[in-house]
C-alpha positions in Angstrom: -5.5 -7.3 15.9 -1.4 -6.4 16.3 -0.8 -2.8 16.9 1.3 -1.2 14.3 3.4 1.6 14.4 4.5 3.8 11.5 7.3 5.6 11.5 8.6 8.2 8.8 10.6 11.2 9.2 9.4 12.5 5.8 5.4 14.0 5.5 5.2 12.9 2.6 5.7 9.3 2.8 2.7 9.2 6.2 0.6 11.2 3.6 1.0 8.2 1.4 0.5 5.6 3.9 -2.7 7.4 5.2 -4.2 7.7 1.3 -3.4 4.2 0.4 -4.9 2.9 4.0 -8.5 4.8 3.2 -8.3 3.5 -0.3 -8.2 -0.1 0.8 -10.2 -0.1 4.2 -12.4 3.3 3.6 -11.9 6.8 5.6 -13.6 5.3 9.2 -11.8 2.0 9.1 -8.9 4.3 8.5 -9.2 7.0 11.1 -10.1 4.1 13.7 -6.7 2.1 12.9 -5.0 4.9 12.7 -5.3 6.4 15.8 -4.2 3.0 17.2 -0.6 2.8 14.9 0.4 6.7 14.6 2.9 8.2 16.7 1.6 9.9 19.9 2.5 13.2 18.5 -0.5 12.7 15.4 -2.4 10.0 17.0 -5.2 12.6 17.9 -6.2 13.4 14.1 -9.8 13.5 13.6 -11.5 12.0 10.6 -11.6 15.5 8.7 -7.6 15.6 9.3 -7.6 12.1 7.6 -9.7 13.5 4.8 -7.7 16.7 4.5 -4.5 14.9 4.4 -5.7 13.0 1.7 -6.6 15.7 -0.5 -3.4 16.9 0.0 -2.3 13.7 -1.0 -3.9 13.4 -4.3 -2.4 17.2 -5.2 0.7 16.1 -4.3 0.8 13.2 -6.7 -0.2 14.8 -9.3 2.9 17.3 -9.5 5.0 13.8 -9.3 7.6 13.9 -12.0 7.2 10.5 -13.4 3.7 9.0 -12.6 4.8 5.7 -12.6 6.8 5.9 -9.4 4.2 7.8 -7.8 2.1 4.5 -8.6 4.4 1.9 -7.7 4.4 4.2 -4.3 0.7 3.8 -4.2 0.7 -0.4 -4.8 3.4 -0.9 -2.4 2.1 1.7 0.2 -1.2 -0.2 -0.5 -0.5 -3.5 -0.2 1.2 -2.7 2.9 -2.0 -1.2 4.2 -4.4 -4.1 3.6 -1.8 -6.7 4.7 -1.7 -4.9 8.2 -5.3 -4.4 7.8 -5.5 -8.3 7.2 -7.4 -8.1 3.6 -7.9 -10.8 1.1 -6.0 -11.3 -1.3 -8.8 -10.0 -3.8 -9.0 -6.9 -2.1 -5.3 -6.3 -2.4 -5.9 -7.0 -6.0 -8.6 -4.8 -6.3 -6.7 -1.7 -4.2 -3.9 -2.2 -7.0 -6.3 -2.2 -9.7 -7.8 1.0 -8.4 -4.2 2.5 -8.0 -3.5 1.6 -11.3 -6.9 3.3 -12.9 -5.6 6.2 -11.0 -2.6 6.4 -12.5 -3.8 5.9 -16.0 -3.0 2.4 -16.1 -4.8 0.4 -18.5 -3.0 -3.1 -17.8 -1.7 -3.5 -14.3 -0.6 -6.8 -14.6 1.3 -6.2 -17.6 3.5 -3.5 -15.7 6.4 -5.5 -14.3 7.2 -3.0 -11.7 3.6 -3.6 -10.2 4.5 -6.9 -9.0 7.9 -5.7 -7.8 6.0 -2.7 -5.4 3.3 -5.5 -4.7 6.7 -7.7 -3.2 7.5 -4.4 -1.4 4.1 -3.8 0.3 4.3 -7.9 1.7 7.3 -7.1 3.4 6.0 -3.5 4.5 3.0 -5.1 5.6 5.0 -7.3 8.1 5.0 -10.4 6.3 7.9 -12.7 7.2 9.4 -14.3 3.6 7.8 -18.1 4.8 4.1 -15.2 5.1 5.3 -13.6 1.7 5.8 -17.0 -0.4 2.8 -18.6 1.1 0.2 -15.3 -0.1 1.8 -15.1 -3.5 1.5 -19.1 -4.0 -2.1 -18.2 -3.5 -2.2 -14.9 -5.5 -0.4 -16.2 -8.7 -1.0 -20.1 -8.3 2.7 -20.4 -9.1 3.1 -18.4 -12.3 7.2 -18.4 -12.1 7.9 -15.2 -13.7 5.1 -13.1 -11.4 6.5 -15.1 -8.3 10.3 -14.3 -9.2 8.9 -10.7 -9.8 7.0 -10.5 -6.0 9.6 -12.1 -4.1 12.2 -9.6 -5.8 10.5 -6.8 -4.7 9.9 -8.8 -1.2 13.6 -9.1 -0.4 14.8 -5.5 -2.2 12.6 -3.6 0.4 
């Protein structure tokens, strides 16, 4: 498997990162990928930091302003997780529905913005655009408006 590195200079946005990865891949898969990708400075969290981070997390999103941004933050953050973490496509589908249930969203797929963040994560995730247009042709199975939607997001971020 490639070794990632992320890099942030705001807290918040590695707190993000880290809640998204455990939602996809689960809070050992995490910790273990984690302390391959993170900084030298952080690589040495333990599990419980991971976990503690992520309650953090979940506080801090819910004094967001406007939940759907914090949402489109968690599908793109997300998506970028599971594409590093090499997940199918259902899983991806099934870390946005979770986000989205989160969030109080009834109808994911009705929200244009998820597809947009969804775009976002490919490209987070590492995805060259020839990578990004080949997973959505599988994902939406062409629907034009959904693949105008991903690949928007895809070549804003």
């Amino acid at each position: 498997m490639p070794t990632h590195t992320i890099h942030t200079t705001r807290p918040q946005t590695l707190i993000a990162r880290i809640t998204c990865l455990i939602s996809v891949i689960g809070v050992a898969a995490a910790a273990s990928l984690l302390s391959s990708c993170l900084a030298p400075a952080t690589s040495s969290m333990s599990l419980g930091s991971v976990s503690s981070i992520s309650a953090s997390s979940a506080s801090s999103a819910a004094n967001r302003h406007h939940h759907h941004e914090a949402y489109y933050i968690d599908v793109r953050e997300s998506t970028a997780a599971a594409i590093i973490a090499q997940a199918s496509s259902d899983e991806v589908l099934r870390s946005i529905s979770r986000a989205a249930t989160q969030h109080g969203i009834s109808d994911w797929e009705a929200e244009q913005g998820s597809y947009i963040a969804l775009g976002e994560g490919l490209r987070l995730g590492g995805l060259n655009e020839e990578q990004a247009r080949a997973w959505i042709s599988r994902l939406r199975n062409g629907n034009a408006k959904t693949t105008r939607l991903l690949m928007q997001g895809f070549q804003r971020s």
